[in-house]
N, C-alpha and C positions, 0 to 999 in steps of 0.2 A: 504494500500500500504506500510505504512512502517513496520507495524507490518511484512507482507514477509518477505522485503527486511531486515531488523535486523532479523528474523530470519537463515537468510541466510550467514550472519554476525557472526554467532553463538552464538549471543542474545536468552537469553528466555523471550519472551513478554507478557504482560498482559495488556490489552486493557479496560478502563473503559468509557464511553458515557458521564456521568455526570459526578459533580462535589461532588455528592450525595455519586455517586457508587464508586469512588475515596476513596473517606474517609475511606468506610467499608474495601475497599482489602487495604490501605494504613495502618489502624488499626491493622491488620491483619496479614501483610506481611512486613516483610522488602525488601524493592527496591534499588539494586546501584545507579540506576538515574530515575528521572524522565523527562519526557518531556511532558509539557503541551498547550494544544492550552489557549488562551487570550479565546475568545470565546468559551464559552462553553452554550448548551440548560439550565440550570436554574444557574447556577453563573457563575463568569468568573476564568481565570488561578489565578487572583490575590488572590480571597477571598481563593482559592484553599493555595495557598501559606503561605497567613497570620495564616491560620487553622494546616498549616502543624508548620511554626515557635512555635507558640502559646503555641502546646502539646509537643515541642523540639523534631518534627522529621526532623531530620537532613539529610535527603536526597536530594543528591544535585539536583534542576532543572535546566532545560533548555528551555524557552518560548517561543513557535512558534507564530507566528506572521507575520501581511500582514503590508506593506508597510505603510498603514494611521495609526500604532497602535503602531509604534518605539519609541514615546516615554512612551505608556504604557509600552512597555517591560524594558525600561530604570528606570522607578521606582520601576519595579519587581527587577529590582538587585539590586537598592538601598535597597529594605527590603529581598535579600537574594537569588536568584537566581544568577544559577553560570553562566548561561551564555544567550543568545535567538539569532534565526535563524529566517530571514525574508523569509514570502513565496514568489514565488514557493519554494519549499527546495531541495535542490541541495544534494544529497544522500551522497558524496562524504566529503562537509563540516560540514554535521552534523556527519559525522562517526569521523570528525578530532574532531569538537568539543564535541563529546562525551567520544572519547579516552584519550583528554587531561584535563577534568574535572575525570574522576576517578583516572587518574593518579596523581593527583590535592590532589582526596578525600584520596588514598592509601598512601602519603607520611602521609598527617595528622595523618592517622592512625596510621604508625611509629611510629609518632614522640609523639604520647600518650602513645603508647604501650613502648616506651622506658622510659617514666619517671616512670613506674613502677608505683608498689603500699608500700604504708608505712608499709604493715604488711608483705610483704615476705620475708623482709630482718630481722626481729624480731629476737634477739637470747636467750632473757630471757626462760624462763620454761613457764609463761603465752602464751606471743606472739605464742610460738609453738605449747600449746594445742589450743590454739586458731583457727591457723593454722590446724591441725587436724578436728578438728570438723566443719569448713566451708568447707572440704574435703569431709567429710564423709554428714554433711547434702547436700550437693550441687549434688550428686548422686544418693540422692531420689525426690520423687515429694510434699515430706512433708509440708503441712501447718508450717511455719517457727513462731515464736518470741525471736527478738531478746531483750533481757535488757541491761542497765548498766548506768552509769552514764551520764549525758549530754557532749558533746562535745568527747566522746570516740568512734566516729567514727563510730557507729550503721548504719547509711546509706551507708559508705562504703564498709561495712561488707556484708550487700545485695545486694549491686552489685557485690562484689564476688564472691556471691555463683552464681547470674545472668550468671557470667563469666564463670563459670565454670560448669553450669549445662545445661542438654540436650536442653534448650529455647535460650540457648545465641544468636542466631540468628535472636529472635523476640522481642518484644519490651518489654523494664522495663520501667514501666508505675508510678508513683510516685504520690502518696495522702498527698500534705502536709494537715496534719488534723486539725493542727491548724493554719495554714494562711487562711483558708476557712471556712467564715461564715455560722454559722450552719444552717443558713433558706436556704442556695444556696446548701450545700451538698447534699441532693438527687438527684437535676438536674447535678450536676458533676459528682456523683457517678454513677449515673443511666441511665444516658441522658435524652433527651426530647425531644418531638416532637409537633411542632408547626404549625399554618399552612402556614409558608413562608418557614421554616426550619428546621432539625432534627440538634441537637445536641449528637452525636452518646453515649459521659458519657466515663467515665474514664475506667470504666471495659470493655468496647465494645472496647477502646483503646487496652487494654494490652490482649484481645484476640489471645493467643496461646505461650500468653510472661507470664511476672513476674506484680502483681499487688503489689507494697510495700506501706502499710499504718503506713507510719511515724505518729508517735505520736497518737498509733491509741487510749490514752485512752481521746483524745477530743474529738472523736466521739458522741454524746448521744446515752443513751441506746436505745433508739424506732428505730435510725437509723442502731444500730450495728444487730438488730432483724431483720431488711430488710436486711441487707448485709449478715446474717446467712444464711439466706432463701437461698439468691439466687445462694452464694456458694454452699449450701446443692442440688438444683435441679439445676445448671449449666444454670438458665436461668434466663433474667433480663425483666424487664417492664419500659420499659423509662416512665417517667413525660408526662402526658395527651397521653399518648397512649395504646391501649387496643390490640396491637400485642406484645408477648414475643422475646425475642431473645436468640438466644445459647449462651453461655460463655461459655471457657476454659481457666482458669487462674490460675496459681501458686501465692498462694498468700504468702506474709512475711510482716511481722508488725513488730513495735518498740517499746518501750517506754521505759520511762526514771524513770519512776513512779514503785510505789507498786500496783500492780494490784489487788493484793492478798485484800489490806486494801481499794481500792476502789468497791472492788464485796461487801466487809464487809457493806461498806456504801452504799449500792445501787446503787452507779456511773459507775459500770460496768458489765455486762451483764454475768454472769458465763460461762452457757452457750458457748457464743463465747467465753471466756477466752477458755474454752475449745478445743474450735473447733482449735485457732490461736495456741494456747501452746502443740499439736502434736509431735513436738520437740521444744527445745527450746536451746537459745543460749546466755551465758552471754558476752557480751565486758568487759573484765580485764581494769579497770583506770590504769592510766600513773604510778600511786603509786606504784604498784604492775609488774608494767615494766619497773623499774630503769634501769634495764642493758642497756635498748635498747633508754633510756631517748638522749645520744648524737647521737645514729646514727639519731632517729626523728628529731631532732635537726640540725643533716646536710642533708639532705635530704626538711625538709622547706627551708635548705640556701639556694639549691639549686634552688628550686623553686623560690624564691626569689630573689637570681642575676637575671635568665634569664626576671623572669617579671619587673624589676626593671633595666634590662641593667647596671649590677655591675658584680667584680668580685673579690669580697671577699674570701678568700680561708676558712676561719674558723672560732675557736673561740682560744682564748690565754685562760693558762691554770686556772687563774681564773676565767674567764668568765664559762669554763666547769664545776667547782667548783660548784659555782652558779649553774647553770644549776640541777646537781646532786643534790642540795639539796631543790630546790625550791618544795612545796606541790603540784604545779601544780593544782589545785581544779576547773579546768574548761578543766581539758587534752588537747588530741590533739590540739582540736580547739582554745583553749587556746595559747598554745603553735606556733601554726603555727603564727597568730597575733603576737606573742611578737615578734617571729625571723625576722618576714616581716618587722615591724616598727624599730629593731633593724639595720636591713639592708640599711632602707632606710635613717638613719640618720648618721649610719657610713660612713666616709672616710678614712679606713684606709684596713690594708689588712685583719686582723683579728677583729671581733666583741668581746670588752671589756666588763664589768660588766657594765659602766658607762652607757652603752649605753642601758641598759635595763631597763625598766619602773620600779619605785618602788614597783609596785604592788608584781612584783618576789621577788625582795629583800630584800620584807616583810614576803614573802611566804616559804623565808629559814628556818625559823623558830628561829633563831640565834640572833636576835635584841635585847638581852636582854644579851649579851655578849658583852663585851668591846673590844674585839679583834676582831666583828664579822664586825664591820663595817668598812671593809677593804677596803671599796673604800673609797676615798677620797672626792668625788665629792659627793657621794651617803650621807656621812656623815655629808656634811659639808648641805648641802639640810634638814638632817633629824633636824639638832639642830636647823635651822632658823625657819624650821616649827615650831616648840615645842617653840621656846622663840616669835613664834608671834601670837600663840596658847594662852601664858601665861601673852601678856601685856609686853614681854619683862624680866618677873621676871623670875629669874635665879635657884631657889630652885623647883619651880615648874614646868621649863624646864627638870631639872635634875629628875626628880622623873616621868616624862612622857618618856622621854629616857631611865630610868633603869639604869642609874648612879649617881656617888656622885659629890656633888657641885663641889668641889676642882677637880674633874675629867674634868667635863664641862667646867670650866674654864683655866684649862689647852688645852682644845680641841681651845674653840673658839680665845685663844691666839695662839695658834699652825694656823692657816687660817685666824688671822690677823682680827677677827671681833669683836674685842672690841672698 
């Protein structure tokens, strides 16, 4: 009956019986909304819900429900249903409440789509080849690998091309490789079938999407051999089941590593090196994208006022200074951290040097320069350390600092710490 009547509505509907059959079209298909009965023939809406949260399919439900079962539905929205209608269902308030949850789901949308992404705005020579080549891969159906250093934004990077390639509408399905215990990886990767339950597996997930295997060189080789496999014939064998299933996946990998020096040592599987390196695509470190070092830089502030409820306008022009000169050796990811922690201790309008962790302002590379330690506070912090490093002895402070006695002693007279 409601399937009609939404279609009538100018809904396109897809009607699943169980809570089974759900999973595979849900795997499958991206849905505006969902609406589920609490009762369902082999689990109920909840399990359905917890299954959807778990793999971050973020589509929003709606939980039909009878009169004895309200405050089941009330704990469905506690773990994440947008809204639930008690039965009989009144055609009229489920139309209200389902118009006012997508309108709900469309603003969110916005309002992601507006904070953009930190490599569009890139104006170095890297950031734009960069830019280029997530272009160009993103409009094939290429087996992707991306490299580069840790914290350079590599997951990003895949979801870009996700954004911009012909699946963007189906699900980027994500293998962290090393948060997941290598005796439990087959059953994730592959699914499993058991006899209370099927557990569909990560690749039955991103069927008709994007499969990205972050950190894919922790996989073990004997598993990278079965994932070769079943890329290669498009079809998988869940854990204790003897029925195949179709795949269609786009797949993109990462690492951070030398892949080249672990095939050398037997740790990685040639083979698939091959299969994944199709095309391949380096992320450029923060080192090699100085130019675009401040705009990064305002762009976390930004992010950081709104998550922080501040409204800091910038950085003053030594702090930018800093900034430009620091090695950065943990990039982006690096960098977002210092600005957030920078933000959340400032009170002022503009974020100082003071206010940034010594790790950066060891990271300028300049410490061994008398003039470099231009902040005051930053300085007066680095000699304490060093004379309580030293027992207090003053020759042996100075020679850990990179200056001369009669200099140190001039400093710690200067900030009154004698």
């Amino acid at each position: 009956m409601l399937r009609t009547w939404l279609g009538k509505q100018g809904f396109t509907v897809e009607s699943a019986p169980t809570v089974g059959d759900a999973k595979v079209k849900m795997a499958a298909t991206k849905y505006d909304i969902i609406l589920s009965d609490l009762r369902l023939p082999d689990e109920d809406g909840m399990s359905l819900l917890k299954w959807a949260k778990e793999r971050k399919i973020n589509t929003p439900f709606i939980i039909l429900t009878g009169y004895a079962e309200i405050q089941s539905a009330v704990e469905c929205m506690k773990i994440g249903a947008k809204d639930y209608i008690p039965k009989p269902i009144k055609p009229e308030i489920l139309f209200e409440k389902m118009t006012a949850v997508m309108k709900e789901e469309e603003a969110e949308s916005k309002k992601a789509a507006k904070k953009g992404t930190i490599y569009i705005t890139g104006n170095s020579l890297a950031s734009k080849r960069l830019n280029e080549v997530i272009n160009r891969v993103a409009s094939t159906e290429m087996t992707t690998l991306i490299t580069g250093e840790t914290g350079t934004g590599k997951k990003h990077v895949a979801k870009l091309i996700h954004e911009k390639c012909s699946r963007k509408d189906r699900p980027f399905i994500t293998v962290h490789c090393k948060e997941i215990p290598q005796q439990d990886l087959p059953k994730r990767l592959f699914g499993s079938q058991g006899d209370q339950k099927e557990d569909l597996g990560l690749l039955c997930e991103a069927i008709g999407g994007v499969l990205f295997l972050e950190d894919v060189d922790a996989i073990p080789v004997n598993i990278q051999e079965q994932l070769l496999l079943a890329f290669k014939i498009k079809r998988v064998k869940p854990v204790g089941s003897i029925v195949e299933k179709e795949i269609n996946v786009r797949v993109i990998a990462s690492s951070s590593e030398n892949l080249y020096k672990l095939i050398r040592e037997n740790k990685f599987s040639e083979e698939f090196h091959r299969y994944l390196n199709e095309v391949s695509l380096q992320v450029p470190s923060l080192r090699e994208r100085d130019e675009d070092i401040i705009l990064f830089a305002e762009k976390f502030l930004e992010e950081a006022n709104e998550e922080l409820e501040k409204k800091i306008i910038g950085f003053d022009d030594d702090c930018v200074n800093t900034l430009k000169k620091c090695q950065w050796s943990g990039n982006l990811r690096q960098m977002k951290s210092v600005i957030k922690r920078a933000a959340m201790i400032c009170e002022e309008k503009y974020i100082k040097t003071n206010h940034l962790p010594d790790e950066i302002i060891s990271e300028t590379g300049n410490l061994s320069d008398n003039a470099a330690l231009h902040n005051e506070e930053y300085e007066k912090r680095k000699i304490m350390k060093a004379l309580e490093m030293c027992n207090n002895n003053k020759s042996k402070a100075a020679i850990i600092l990179k200056i001369d006695r009669k200099t140190l002693y001039n400093k710690m007279k200067h900030y009154n710490m004698e």
